[in-house]
ZADO-1210 file (C-alpha; in nm, 4 decimals, padded with zeros to 6 digits):
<atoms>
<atom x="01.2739" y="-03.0811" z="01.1719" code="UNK" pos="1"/>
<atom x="01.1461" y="-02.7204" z="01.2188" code="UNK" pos="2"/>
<atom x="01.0862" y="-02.5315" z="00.8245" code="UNK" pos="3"/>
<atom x="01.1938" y="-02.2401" z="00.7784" code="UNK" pos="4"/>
<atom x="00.8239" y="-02.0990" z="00.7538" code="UNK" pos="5"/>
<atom x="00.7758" y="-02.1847" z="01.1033" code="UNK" pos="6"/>
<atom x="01.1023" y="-02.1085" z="01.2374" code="UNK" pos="7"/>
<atom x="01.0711" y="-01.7367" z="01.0951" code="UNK" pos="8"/>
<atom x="00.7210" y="-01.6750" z="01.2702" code="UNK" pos="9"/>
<atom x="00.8653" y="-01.7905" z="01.5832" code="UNK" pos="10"/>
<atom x="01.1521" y="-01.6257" z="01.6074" code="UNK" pos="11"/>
<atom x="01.0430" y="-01.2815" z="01.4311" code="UNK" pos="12"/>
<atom x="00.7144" y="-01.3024" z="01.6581" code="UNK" pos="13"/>
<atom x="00.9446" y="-01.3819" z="02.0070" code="UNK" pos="14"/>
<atom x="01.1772" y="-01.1565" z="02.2103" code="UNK" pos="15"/>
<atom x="01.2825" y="-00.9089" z="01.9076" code="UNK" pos="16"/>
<atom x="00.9647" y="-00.9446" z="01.6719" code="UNK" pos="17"/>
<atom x="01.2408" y="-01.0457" z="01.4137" code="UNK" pos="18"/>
<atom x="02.7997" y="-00.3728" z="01.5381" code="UNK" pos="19"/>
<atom x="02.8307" y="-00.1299" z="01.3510" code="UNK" pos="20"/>
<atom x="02.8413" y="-00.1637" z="01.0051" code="UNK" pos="21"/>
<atom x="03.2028" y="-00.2813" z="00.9108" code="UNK" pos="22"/>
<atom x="03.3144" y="-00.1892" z="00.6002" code="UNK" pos="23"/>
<atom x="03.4420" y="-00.4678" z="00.3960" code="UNK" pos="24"/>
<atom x="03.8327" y="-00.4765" z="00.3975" code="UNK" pos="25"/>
<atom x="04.0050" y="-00.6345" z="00.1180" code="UNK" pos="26"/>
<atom x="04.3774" y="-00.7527" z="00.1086" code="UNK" pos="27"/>
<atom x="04.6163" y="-00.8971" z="-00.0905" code="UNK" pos="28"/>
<atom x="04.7963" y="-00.7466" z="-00.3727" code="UNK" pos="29"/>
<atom x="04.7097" y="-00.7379" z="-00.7055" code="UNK" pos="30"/>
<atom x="04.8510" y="-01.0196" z="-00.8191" code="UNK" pos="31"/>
<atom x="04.6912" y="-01.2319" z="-00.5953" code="UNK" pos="32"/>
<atom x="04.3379" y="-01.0064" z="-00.5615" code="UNK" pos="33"/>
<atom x="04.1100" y="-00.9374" z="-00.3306" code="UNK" pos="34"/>
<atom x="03.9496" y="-01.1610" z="-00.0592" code="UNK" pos="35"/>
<atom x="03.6845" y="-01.1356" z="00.1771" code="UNK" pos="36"/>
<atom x="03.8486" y="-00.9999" z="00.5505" code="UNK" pos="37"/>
<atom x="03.5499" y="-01.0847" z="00.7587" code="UNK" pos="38"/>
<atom x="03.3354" y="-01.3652" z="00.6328" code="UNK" pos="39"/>
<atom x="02.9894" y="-01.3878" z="00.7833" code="UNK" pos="40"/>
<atom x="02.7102" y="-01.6302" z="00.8658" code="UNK" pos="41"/>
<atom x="02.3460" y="-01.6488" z="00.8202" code="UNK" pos="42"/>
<atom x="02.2361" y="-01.8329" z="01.1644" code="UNK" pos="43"/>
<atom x="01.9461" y="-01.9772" z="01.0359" code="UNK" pos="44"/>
<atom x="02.1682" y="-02.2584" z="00.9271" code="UNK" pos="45"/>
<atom x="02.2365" y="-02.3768" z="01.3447" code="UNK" pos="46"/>
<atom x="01.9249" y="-02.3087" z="01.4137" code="UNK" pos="47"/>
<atom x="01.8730" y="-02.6251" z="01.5909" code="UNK" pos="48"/>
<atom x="02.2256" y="-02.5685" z="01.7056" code="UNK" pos="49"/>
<atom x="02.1195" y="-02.2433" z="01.8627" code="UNK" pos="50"/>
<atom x="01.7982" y="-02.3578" z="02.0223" code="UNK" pos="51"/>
<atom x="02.0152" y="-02.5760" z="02.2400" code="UNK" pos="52"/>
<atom x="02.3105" y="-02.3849" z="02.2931" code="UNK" pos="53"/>
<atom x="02.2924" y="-02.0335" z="02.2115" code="UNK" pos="54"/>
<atom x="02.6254" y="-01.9001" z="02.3650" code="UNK" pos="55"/>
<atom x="02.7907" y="-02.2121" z="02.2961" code="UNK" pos="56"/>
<atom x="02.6946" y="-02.2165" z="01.9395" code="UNK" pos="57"/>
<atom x="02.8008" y="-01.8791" z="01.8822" code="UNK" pos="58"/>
<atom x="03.1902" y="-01.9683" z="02.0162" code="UNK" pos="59"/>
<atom x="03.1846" y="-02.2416" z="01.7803" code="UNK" pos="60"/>
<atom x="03.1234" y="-02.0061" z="01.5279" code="UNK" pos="61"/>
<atom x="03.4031" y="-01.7727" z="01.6231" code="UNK" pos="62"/>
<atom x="03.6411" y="-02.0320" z="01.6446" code="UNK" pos="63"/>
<atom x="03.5912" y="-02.1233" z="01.2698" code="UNK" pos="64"/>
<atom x="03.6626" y="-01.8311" z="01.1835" code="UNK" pos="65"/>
<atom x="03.3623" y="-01.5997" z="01.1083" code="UNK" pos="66"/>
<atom x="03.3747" y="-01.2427" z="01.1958" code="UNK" pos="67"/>
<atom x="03.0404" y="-01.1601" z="01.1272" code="UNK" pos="68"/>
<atom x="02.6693" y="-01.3272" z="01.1799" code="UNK" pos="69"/>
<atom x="02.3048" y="-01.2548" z="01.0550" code="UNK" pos="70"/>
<atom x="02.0632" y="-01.3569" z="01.3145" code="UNK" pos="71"/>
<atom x="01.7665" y="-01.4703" z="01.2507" code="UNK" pos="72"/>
<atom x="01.5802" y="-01.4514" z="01.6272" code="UNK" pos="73"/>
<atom x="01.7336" y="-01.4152" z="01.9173" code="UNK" pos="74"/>
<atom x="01.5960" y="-01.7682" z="02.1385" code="UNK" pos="75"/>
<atom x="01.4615" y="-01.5478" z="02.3631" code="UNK" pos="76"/>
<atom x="01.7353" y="-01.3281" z="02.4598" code="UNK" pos="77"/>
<atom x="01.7248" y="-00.9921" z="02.5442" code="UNK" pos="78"/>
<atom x="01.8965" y="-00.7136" z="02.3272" code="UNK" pos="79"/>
<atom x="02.1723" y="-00.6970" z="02.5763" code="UNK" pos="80"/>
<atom x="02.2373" y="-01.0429" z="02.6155" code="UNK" pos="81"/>
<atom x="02.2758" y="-01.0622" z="02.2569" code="UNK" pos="82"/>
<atom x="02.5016" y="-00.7819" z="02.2783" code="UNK" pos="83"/>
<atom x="02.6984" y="-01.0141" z="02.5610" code="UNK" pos="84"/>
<atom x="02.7589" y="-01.3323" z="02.3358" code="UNK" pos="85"/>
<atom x="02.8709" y="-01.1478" z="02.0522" code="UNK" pos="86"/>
<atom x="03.1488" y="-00.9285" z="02.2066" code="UNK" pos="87"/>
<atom x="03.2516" y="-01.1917" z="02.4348" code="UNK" pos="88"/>
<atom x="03.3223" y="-01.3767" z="02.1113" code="UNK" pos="89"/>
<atom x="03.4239" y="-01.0705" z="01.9373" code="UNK" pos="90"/>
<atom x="03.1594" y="-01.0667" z="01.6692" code="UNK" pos="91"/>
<atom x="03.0165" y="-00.8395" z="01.4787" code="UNK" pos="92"/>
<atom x="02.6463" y="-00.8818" z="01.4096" code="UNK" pos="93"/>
<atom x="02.5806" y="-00.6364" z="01.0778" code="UNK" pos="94"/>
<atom x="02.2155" y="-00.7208" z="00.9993" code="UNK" pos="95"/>
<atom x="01.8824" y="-00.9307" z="01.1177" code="UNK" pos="96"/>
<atom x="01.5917" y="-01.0920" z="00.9593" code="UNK" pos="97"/>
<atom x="01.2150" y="-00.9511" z="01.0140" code="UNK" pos="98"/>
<atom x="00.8623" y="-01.0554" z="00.8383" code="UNK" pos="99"/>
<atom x="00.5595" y="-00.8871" z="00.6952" code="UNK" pos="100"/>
<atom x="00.3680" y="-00.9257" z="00.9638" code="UNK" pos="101"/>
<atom x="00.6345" y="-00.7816" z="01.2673" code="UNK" pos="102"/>
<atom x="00.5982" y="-00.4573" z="00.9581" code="UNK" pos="103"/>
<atom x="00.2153" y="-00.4179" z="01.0380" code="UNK" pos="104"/>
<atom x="00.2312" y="-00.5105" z="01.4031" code="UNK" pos="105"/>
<atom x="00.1502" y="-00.2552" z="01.7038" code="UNK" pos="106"/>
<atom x="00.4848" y="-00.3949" z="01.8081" code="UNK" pos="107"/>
<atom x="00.7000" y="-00.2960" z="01.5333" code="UNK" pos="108"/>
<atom x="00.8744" y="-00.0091" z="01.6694" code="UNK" pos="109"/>
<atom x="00.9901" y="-00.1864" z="01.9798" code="UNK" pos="110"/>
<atom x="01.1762" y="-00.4508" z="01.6740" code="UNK" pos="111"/>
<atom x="01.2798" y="-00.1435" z="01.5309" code="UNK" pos="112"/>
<atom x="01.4279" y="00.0008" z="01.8760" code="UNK" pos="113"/>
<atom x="01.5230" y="-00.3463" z="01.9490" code="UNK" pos="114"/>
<atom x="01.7668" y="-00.3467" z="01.6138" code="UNK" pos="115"/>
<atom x="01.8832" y="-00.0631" z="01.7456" code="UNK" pos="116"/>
<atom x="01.9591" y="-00.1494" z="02.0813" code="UNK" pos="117"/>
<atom x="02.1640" y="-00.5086" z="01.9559" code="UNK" pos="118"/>
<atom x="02.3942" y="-00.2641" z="01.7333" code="UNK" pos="119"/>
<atom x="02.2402" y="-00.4098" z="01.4041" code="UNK" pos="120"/>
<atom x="02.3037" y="-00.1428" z="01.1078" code="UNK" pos="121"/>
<atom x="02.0584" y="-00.3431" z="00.8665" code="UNK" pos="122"/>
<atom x="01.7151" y="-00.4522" z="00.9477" code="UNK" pos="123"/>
<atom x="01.6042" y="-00.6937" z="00.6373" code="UNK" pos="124"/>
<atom x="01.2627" y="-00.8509" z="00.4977" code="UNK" pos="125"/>
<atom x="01.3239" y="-01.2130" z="00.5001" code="UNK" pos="126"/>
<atom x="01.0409" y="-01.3747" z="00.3371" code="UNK" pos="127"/>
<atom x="00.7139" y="-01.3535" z="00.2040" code="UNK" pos="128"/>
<atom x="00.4405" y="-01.6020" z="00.2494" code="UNK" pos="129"/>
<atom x="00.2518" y="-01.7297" z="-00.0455" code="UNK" pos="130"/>
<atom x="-00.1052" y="-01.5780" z="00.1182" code="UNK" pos="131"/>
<atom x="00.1107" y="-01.2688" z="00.1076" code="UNK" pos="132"/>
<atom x="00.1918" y="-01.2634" z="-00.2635" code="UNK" pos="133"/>
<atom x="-00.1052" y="-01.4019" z="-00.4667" code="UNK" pos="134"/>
<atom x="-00.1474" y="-01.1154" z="-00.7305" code="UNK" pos="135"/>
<atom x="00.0933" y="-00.8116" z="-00.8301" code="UNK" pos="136"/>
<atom x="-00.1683" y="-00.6022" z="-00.6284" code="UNK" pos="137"/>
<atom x="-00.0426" y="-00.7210" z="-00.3010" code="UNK" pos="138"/>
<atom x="00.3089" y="-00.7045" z="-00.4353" code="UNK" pos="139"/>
<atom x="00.2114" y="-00.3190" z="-00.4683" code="UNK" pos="140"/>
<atom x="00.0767" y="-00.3036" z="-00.1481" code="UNK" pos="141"/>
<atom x="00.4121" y="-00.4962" z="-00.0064" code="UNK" pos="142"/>
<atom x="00.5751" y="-00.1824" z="-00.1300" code="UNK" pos="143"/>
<atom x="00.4357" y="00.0495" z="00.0285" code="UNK" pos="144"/>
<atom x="00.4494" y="-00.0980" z="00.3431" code="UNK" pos="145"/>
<atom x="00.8957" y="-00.1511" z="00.2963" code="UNK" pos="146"/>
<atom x="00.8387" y="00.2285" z="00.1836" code="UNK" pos="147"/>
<atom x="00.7040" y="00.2780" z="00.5203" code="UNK" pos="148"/>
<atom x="00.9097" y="00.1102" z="00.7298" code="UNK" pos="149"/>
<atom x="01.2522" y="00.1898" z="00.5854" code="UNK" pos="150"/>
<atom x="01.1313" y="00.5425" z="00.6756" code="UNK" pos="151"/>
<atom x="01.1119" y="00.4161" z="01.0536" code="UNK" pos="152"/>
<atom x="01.4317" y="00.2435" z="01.0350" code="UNK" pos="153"/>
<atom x="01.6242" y="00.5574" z="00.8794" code="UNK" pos="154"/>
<atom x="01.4756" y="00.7605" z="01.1656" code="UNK" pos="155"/>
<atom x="01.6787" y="00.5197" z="01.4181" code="UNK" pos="156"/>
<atom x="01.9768" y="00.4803" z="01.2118" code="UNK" pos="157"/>
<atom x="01.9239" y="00.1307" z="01.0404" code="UNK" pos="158"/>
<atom x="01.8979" y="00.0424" z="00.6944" code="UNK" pos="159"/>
<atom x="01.6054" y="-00.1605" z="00.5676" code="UNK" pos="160"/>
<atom x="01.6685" y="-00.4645" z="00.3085" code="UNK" pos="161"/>
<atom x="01.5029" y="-00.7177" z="00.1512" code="UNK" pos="162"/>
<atom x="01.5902" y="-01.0420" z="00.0582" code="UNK" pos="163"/>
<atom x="01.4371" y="-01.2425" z="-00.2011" code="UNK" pos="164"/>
<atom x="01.3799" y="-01.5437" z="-00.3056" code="UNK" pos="165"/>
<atom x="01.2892" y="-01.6689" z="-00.6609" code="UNK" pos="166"/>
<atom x="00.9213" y="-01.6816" z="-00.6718" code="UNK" pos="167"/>
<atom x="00.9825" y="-01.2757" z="-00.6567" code="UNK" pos="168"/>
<atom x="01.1256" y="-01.3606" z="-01.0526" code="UNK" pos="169"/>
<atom x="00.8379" y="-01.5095" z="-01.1386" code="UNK" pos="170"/>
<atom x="00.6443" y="-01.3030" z="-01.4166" code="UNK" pos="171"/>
<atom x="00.2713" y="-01.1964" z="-01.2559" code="UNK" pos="172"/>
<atom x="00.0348" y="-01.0029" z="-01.4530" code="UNK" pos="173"/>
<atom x="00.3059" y="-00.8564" z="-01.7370" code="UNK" pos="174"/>
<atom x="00.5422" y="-00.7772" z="-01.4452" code="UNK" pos="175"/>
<atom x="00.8273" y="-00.9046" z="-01.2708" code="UNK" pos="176"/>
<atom x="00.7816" y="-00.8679" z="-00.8767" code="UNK" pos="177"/>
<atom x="01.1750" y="-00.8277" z="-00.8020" code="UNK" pos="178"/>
<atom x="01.2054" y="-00.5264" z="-01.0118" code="UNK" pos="179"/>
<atom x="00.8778" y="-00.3380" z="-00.9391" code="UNK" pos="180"/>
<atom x="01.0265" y="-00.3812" z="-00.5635" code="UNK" pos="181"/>
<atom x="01.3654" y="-00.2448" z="-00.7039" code="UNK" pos="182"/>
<atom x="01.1609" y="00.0356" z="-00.9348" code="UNK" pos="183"/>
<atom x="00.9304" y="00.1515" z="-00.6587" code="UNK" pos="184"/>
<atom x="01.1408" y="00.1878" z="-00.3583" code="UNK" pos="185"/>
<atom x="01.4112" y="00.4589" z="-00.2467" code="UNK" pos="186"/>
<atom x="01.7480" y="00.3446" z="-00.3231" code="UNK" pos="187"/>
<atom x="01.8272" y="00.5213" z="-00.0714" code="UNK" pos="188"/>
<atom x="01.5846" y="00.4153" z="00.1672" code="UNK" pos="189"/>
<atom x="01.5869" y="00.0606" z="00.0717" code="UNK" pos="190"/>
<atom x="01.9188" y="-00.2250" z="00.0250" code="UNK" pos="191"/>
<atom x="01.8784" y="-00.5651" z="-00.1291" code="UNK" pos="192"/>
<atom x="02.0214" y="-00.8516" z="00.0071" code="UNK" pos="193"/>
<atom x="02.0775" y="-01.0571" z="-00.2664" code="UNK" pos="194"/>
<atom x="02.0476" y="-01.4493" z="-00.2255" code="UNK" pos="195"/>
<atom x="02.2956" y="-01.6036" z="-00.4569" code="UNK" pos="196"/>
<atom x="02.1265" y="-01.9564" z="-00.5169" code="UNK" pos="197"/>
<atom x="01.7489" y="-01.8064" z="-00.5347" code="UNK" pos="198"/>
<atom x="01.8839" y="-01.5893" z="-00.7946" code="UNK" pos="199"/>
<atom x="02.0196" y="-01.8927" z="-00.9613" code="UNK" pos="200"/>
<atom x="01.7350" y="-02.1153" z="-00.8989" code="UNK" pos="201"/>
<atom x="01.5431" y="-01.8416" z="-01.0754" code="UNK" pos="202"/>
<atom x="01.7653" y="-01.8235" z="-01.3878" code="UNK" pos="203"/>
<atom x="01.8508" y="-01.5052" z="-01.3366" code="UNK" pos="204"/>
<atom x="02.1743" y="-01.2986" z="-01.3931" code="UNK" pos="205"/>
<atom x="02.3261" y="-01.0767" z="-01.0729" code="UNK" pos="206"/>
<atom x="02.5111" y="-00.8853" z="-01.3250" code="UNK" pos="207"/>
<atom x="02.1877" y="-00.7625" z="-01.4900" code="UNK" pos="208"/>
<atom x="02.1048" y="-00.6100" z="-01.1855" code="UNK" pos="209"/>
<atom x="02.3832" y="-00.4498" z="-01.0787" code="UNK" pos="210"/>
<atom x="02.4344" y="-00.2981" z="-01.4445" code="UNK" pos="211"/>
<atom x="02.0386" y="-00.1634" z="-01.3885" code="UNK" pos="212"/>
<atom x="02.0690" y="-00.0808" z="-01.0178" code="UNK" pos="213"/>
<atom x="02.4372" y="-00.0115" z="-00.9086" code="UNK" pos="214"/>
<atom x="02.4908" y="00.0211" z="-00.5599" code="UNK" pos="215"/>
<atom x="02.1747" y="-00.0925" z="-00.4096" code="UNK" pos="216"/>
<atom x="02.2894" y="-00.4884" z="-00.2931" code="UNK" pos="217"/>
<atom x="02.4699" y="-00.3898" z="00.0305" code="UNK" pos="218"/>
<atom x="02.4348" y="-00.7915" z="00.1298" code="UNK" pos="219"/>
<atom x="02.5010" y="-01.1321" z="-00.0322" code="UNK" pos="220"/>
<atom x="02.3881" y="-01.4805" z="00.1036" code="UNK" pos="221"/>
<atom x="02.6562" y="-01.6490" z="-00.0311" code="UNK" pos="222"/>
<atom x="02.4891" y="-02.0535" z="-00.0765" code="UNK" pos="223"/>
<atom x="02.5658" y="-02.3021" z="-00.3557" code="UNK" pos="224"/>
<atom x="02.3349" y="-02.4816" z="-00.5611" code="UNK" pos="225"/>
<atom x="02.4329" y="-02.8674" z="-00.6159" code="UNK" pos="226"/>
<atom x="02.5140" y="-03.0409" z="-00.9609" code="UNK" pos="227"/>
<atom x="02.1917" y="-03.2490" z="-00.9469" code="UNK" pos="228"/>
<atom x="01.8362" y="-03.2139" z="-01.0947" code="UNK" pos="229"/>
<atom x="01.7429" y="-03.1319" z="-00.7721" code="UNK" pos="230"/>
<atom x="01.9597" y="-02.7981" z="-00.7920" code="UNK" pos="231"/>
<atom x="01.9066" y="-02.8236" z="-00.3973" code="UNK" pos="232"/>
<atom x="02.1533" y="-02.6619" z="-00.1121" code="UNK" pos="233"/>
<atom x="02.4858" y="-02.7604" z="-00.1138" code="UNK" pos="234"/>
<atom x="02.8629" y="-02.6478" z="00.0815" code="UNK" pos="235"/>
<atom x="02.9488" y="-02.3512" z="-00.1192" code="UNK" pos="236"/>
<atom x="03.2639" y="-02.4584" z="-00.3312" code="UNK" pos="237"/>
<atom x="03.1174" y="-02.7479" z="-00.3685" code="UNK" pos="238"/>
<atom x="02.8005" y="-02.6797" z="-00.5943" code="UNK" pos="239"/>
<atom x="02.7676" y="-02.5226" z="-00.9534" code="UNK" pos="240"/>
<atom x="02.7812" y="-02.1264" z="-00.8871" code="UNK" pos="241"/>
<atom x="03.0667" y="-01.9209" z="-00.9880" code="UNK" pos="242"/>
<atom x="03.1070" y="-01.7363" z="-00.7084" code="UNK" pos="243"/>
<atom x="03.4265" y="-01.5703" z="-00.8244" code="UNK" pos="244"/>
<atom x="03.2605" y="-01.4293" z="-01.1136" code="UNK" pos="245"/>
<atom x="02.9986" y="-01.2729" z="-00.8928" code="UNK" pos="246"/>
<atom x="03.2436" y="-01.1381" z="-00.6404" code="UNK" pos="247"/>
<atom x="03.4657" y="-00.9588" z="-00.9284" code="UNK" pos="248"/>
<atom x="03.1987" y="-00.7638" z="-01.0591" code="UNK" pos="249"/>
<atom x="03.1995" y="-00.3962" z="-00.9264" code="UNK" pos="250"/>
<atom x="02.9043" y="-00.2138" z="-00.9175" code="UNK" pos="251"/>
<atom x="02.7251" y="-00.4539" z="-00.6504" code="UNK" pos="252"/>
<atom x="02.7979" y="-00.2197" z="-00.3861" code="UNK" pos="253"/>
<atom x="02.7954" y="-00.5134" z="-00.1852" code="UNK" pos="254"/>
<atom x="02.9423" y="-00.4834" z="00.2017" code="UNK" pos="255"/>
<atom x="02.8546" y="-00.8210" z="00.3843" code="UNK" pos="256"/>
<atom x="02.8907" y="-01.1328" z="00.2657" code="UNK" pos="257"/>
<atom x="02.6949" y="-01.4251" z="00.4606" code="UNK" pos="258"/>
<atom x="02.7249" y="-01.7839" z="00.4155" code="UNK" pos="259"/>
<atom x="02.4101" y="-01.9506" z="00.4009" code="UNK" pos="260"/>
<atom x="02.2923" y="-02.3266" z="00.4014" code="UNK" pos="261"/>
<atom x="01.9186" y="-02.4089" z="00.4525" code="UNK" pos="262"/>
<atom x="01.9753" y="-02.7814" z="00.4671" code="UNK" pos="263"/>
<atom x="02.3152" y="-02.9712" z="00.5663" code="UNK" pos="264"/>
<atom x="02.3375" y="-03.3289" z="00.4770" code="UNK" pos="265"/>
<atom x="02.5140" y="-03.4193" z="00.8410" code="UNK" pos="266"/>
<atom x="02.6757" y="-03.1704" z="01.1495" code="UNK" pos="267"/>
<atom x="02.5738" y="-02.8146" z="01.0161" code="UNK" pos="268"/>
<atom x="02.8926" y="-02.6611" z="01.1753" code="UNK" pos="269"/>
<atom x="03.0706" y="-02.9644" z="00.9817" code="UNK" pos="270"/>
<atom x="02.9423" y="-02.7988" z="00.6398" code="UNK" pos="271"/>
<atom x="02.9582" y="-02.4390" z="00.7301" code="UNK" pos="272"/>
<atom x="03.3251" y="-02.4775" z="00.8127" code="UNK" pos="273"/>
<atom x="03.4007" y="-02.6594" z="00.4955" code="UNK" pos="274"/>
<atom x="03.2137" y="-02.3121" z="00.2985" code="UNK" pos="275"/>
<atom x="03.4469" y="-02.0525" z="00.5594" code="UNK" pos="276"/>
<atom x="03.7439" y="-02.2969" z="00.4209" code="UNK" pos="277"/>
<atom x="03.6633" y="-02.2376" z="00.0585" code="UNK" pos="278"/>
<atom x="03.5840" y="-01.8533" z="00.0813" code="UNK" pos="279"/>
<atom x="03.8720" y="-01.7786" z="00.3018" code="UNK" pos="280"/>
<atom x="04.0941" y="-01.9215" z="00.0448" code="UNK" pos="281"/>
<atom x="03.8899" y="-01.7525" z="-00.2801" code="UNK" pos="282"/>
<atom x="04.0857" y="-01.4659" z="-00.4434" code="UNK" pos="283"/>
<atom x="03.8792" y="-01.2769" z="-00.6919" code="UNK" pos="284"/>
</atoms>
């Protein structure tokens, strides 16, 4: 089974080095309140699906119902190809997933032009790797290189992100890596996609965040954490975050919602259809 560590550096480092933006309709009267319209999908959760079936993978996905997908690379289609699947299966494809290391490449405005060229209107930091993040220094230096490139993507339209994980919670030195990266970046320049179960895992509160920083988490990974000492992945319904409670809260300024699910414990599609069932159905 391929880790996410290794599936990131492939995919980033392959044909893309990592739809308009649609804004987030809500129905339903007030009675009833609001509910998602078009409810997304990080791919990384078929990625083995996709490495054998791209196009095929992606109808699947359409007919369950999702409107929207994150991609994660591309399995070494071009830009337009991409572009192909997605309107043949009338997707929309708001965001992708980049690394450090596309950031510093000699490459990275052909990713940058690439995002561009596939429609995406966000262009987010996935991960960083522990070499990466061994003092607050490199955190600091980090910064100023999502500082740099969120300049590059504002020049061609796109909005950098970053997504985090919970070792960015974890105090280093006095300081608390998520907020210096919230602190010393543009809000302007610079969204947030905001995992829902790393932000659990790390015992933290969304709501604190959104109180300090209103506005600035554009995305949600929307992924459940399981009732077990484990706290690992679960469907989401199915696990122990309140997703309602999230969802409710205003100042979020969140646009995209993505189901996520690193690990499935049979048929991926099996457990991301049994999450589209649950959110579809979730009033908040």
């Amino acid at each position: 089974m391929i880790n996410r560590r290794a599936f990131i550096t492939r995919s980033v480092t392959g044909a893309l080095g990592s739809l308009a933006i649609s804004q987030l309709g809500l129905g339903g009267g007030a009675s009833q309140g609001k509910r998602i319209q078009k409810i997304g999908l990080q791919l990384y959760t078929l990625r083995k699906e996709l490495e054998k079936d791209f196009e095929g993978t992606l109808a699947k996905v359409a007919a369950i119902g999702f409107k929207e997908v994150e991609f994660a690379g591309y399995y070494n289609r071009t830009p337009e190809q991409v572009k192909t699947v997605l309107k043949v299966n009338k997707l929309s494809a708001p965001s992708a997933h980049t690394l450090l290391a596309a950031m510093k490449s000699k490459d990275w405005q052909k990713t940058v032009d690439d995002t561009r060229a596939v429609g995406h209107k966000y262009l987010v930091l996935a991960y960083l790797f522990p070499p990466e993040r061994q003092k607050l220094d490199d955190y600091k230096r980090i910064i100023e290189q999502i500082n740099k490139a969120a300049e590059d993507c504002k020049k061609a339209g796109i909005q950098f992100a970053y997504h985090n994980h919970d070792f960015e919670f974890e105090t280093m030195e006095g300081q608390v890596p998520y907020d210096l990266i919230l602190k010393e970046t543009d809000p302007k320049l610079v969204k947030m996609e905001l995992d829902l179960y790393w932000i659990s895992k790390a015992k933290q509160a969304p709501e604190k965040y959104f109180n300090r920083y209103p506005g600035r988490f554009e995305l949600f990974h929307v992924k459940d954490m399981d009732n077990t000492p484990k706290a690992f992945f679960t469907e989401v319904g199915r696990g122990v975050i309140d997703f309602k409670r999230i969802f409710q809260m205003k100042n979020s300024g969140v646009k995209h919602y993505f189901v996520e699910q690193d690990e499935t414990p049979g048929a991926a599609l099996d457990s991301i259809k049994i999450s589209y069932d649950y959110l579809q159905k979730l009033r908040f």
